[in-house]
C-alpha positions as CSV (number, residue, x, y, z in Angstrom):
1,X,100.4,103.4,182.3
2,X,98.7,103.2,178.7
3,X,95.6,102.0,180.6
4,X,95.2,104.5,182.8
5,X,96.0,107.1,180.3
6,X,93.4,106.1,177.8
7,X,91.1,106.1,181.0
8,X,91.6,109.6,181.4
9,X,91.4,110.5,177.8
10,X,87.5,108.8,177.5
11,X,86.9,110.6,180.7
12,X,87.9,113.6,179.3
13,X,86.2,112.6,176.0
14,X,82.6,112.1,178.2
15,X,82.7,115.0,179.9
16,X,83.1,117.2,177.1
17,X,80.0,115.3,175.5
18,X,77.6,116.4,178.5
19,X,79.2,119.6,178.3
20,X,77.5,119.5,174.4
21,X,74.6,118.1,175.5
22,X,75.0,114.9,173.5
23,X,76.3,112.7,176.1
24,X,74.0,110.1,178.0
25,X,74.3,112.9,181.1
26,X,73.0,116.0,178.5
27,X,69.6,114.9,176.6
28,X,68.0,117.6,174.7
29,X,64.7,117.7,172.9
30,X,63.8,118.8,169.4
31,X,61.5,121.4,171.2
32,X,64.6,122.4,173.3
33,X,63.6,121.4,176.7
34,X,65.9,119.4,178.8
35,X,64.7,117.0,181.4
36,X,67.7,118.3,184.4
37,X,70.4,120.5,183.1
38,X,69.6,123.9,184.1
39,X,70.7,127.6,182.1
40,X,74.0,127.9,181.7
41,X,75.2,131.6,180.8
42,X,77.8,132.2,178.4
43,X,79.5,134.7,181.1
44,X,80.4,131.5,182.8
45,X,79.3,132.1,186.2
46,X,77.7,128.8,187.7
47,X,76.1,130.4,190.3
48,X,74.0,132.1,188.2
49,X,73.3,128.6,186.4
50,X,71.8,127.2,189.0
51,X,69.3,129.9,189.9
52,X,65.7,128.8,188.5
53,X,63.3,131.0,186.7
54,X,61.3,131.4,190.1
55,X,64.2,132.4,191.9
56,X,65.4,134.9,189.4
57,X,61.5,136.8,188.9
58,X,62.1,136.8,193.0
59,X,65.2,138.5,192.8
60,X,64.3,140.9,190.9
61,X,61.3,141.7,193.0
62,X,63.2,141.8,196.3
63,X,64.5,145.5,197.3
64,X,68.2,145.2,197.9
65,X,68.5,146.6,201.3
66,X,65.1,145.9,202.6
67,X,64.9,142.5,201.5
68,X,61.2,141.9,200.8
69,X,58.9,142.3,197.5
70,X,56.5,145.7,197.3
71,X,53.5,145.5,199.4
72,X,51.5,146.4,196.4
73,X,52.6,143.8,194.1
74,X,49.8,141.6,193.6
75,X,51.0,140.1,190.8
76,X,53.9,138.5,191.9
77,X,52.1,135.2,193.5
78,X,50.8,134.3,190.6
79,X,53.7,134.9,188.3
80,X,55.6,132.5,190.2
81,X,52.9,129.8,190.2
82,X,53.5,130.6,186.1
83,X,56.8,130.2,186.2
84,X,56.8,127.0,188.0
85,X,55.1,125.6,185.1
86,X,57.8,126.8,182.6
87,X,60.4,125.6,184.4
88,X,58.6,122.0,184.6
89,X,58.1,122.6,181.2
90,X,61.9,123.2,180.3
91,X,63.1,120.5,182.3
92,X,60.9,117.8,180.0
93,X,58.3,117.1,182.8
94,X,55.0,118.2,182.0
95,X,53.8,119.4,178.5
96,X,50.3,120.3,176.5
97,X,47.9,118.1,174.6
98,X,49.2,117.2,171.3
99,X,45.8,115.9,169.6
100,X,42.1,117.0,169.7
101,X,40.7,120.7,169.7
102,X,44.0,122.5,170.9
103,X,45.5,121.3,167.4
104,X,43.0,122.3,165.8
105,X,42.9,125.9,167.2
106,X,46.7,126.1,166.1
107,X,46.5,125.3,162.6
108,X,43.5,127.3,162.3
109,X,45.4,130.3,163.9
110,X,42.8,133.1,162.7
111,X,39.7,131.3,163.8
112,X,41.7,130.5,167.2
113,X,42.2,133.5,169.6
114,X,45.1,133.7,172.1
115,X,43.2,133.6,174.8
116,X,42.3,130.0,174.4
117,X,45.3,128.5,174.4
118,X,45.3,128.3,178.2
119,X,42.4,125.6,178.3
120,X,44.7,123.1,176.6
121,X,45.3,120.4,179.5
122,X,48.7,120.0,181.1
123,X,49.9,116.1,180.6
124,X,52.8,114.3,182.0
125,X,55.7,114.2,180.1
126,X,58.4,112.2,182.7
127,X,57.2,111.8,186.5
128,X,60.8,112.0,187.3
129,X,61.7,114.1,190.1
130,X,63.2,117.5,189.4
131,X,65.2,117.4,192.8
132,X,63.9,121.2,193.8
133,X,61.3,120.5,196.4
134,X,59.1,122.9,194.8
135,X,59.1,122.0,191.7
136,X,58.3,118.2,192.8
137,X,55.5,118.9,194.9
138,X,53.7,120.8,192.3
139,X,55.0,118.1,189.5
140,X,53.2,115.5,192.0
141,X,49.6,117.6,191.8
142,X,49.8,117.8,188.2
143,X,50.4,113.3,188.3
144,X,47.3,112.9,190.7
145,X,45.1,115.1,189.0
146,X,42.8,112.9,187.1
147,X,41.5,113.9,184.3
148,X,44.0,116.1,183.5
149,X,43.1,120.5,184.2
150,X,44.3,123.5,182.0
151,X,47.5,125.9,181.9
152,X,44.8,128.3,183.7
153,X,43.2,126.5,186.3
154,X,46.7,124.9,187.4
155,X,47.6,129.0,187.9
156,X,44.8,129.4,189.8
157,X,45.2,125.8,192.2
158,X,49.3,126.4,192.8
159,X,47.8,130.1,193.7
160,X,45.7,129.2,195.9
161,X,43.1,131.8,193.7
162,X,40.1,129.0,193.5
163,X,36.7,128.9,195.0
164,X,36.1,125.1,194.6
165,X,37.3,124.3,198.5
166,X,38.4,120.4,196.8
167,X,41.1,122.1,194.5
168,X,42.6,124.2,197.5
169,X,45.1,121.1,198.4
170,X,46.8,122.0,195.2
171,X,48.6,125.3,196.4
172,X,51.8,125.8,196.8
173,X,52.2,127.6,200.2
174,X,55.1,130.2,201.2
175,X,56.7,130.5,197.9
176,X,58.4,133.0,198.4
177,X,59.7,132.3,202.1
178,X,61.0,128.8,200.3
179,X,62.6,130.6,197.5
180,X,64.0,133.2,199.5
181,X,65.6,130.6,201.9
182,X,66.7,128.6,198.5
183,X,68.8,132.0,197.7
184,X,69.8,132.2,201.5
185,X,71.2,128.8,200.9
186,X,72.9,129.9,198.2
187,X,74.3,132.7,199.0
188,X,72.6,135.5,197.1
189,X,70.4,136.8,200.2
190,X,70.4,136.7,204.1
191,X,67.8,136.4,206.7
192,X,67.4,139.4,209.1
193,X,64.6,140.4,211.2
194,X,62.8,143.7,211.0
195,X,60.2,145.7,213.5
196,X,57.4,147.4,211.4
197,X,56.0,149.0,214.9
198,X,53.2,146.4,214.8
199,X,54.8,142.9,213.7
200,X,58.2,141.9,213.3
201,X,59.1,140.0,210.0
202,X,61.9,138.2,208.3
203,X,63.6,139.9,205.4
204,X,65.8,138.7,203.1
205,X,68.3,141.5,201.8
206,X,70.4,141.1,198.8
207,X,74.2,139.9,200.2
208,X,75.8,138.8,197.0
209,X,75.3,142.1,194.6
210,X,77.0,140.7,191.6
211,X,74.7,138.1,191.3
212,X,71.9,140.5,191.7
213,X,73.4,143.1,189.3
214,X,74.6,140.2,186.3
215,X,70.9,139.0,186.8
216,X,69.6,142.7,185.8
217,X,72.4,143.0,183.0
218,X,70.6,140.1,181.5
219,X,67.4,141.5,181.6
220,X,68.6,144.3,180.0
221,X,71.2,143.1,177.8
222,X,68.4,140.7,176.3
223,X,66.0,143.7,175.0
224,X,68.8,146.0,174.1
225,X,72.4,144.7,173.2
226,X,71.2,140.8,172.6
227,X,68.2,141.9,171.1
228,X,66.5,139.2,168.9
229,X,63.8,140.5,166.6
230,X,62.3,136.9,166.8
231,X,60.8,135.3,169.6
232,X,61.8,131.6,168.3
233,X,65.3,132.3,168.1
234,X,65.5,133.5,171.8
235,X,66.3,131.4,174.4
236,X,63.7,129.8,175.9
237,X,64.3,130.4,179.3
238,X,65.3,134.3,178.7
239,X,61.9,134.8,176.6
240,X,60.1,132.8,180.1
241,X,62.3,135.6,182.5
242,X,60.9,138.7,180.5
243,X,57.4,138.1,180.1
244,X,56.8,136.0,183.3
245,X,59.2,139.4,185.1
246,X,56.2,141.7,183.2
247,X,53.6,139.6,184.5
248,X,54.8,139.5,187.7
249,X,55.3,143.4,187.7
250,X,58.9,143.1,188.3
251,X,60.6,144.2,185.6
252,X,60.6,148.0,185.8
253,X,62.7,147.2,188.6
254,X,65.4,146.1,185.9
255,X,64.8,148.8,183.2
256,X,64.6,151.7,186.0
257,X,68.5,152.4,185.8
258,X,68.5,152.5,182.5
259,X,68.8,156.0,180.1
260,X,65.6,157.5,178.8
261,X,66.3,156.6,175.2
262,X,67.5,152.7,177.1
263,X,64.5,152.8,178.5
264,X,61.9,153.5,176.0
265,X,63.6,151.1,173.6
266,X,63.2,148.0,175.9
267,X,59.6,149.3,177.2
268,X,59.0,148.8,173.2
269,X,60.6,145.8,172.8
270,X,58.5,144.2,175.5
271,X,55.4,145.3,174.4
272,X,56.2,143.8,171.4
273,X,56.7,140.4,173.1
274,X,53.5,140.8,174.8
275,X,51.6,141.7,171.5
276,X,52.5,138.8,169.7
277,X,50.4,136.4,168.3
278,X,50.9,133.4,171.3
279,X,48.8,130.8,169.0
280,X,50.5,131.1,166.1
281,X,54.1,130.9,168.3
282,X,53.2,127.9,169.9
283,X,52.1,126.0,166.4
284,X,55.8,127.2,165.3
285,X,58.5,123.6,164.8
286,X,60.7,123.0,167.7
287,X,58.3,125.3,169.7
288,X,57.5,125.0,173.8
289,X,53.7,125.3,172.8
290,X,53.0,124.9,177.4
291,X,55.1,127.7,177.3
292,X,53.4,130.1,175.4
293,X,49.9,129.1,177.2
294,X,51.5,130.3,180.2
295,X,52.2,133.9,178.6
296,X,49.2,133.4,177.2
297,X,47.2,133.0,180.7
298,X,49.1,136.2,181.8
299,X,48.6,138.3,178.6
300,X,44.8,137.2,177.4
């Protein structure tokens, strides 16, 4: 009986480690990425945990009862080619450089504009699969790719937005279909068919609300009631939502319900984000510097 009791007690003692993140099950590195546990939300709601950062810019592009993102958002493709790399990124997979000119450019912040910070090359950081189909595939590019290509042309390759016919093997095809059918699977959205006179097409309407409506709360909670006036002491993976949202032209779809004076106060705050000086936030300690040359490819 001692036996099994002190069993139970380690057991209990282990899992309360990985709940800290400093058990063998809950790595976390100085920069703050972490190679497979996902977001979890202080609200406590693990669904919401397990969405990715693709799946969440998605949701907030998809009209509830329609179930499919504006035809005039052109933006959105590439945004979530962007935030693939983030999330690859936060999970310890794939990172920048760390010697020659990119360096260079960061401690020399006023000689170096923003807009370079892109061209760095993306590296391998642990060829361990992520266990999202998505997120492997492109993971697997990145691996092949020899020698290595820039935050900006791996945008344009998982986008499909190339001319060189020998990169086009590198895009990621139906992204949204396979992240709307990730949600399905999840039980955020359902699968319908609709008749638009000339074709018919699958839609995706929102099913579970809540998740759709404590997805927006963030969004707005994070410029408004959560508002931190400094961009290394947000989380990562809330500062990735906002700007990667902007650049995807999603994110007036959040701010939209809010009050005028709501409204204009988290249209500032976000163009504050986007006015920052990415170089000198990436050369920061304990930065994500593949990260910011994501924003940065989206905000040059």
């Amino acid at each position: 009986m001692e036996r099994a009791e002190g069993l139970v007690q380690r057991r209990n003692v282990a899992s309360r480690e990985r709940a800290a993140g400093s058990g063998p099950a809950g790595p976390v590195a100085a920069d703050g990425s972490s190679p497979d546990v996902e977001e979890a939300d202080t609200d406590g709601d693990s669904k919401q945990a397990r969405l990715t950062l693709m799946e969440q810019v998605l949701m907030l592009g998809i009209k509830d009862r329609e179930g499919y993102t504006s035809f005039w958002n052109d933006c959105i493709s590439s945004g979530l080619r962007g935030c693939v790399l983030v999330e690859l990124a936060t999970r310890g997979r794939i990172e920048l450089e760390k010697s020659g000119p990119r360096r260079r450019r960061l401690l020399a912040r006023k000689r170096a504009p923003a807009w370079r910070l892109p061209q760095a090359k993306v590296l391998i950081k642990n060829d361990q699969p992520t266990g999202d189909v998505l997120l492997d595939e492109a993971l697997r590019h990145i691996k092949e790719t020899e020698p290595p290509e820039s935050v900006q042309c791996w945008i344009e390759y998982l986008s499909g937005e190339t001319w060189n016919p020998l990169k086009l093997r590198y895009q990621l095809r139906y992204v949204r279909e396979r992240l709307a059918k990730n949600l399905v699977e999840k039980g955020v959205l359902t699968t319908e068919k609709q008749n638009f006179l000339l074709f018919d097409m699958t839609t995706h309407p929102v099913t579970d609300t809540q998740a759709k409506q404590r997805l927006v709360k963030k969004v707005q909670d994070a410029v408004l009631s959560k508002w931190v006036n400094d961009p290394q002491r947000m989380d990562k993976r809330v500062l990735s939502l906002l700007i990667l949202a902007h650049a995807s032209d999603v994110l007036e779809n959040a701010f939209s319900p809010l009050s005028d004076d709501d409204y204009e106060v988290a249209t500032k705050r976000i163009r504050e984000l986007t006015e920052l000086d990415l170089d000198a936030e990436a050369a920061k300690p304990n930065s994500l510097p593949l990260m910011w040359a994501v924003f940065a490819a989206f905000l040059k």
